[in-house]
C-alpha positions, 0 to 999 in steps of 0.5 A: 121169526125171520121175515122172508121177502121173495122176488115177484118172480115167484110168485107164480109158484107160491100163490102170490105170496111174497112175505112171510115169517119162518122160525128157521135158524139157516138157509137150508132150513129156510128153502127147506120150509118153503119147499114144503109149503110151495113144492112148486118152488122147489126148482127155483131154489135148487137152479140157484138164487142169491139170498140177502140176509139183512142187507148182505148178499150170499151166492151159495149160503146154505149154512149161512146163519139167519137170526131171529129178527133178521130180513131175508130176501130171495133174488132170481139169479140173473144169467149173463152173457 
């Protein structure tokens, strides 16, 4: 299963939670479990984060591939101005 690594900011909405395990094979099925067990996540991802997949960043990377043994890591984007 990949680990999940999600940013301090939000962990508001998932209970503090800020790793877990997921047998998820992209990321679309991957904000799709976590929308599912944090339904109040769901806004977070669908505004926009960047998503590292084993040290690589991706900014829209729903059929991004993840592997099994892979590190996921959800960032907030950061709006500039």
């Amino acid at each position: 299963m990949a680990r999940v690594v999600l940013s301090r900011t939000f962990a508001p909405f998932t209970d503090g939670v800020l790793e877990l395990e997921l047998p998820v094979a992209n990321v679309r099925q991957l904000f799709q479990a976590l929308e599912e067990r944090y339904p109040e996540l769901r806004d977070h991802l669908e505004s926009g984060i960047a998503v590292a997949i084993d040290d690589e960043v991706y900014q829209d990377a729903l059929l991004q591939p993840i592997g099994r043994d892979s590190e996921v890591i959800l960032i907030s984007k950061i709006a500039g101005g």
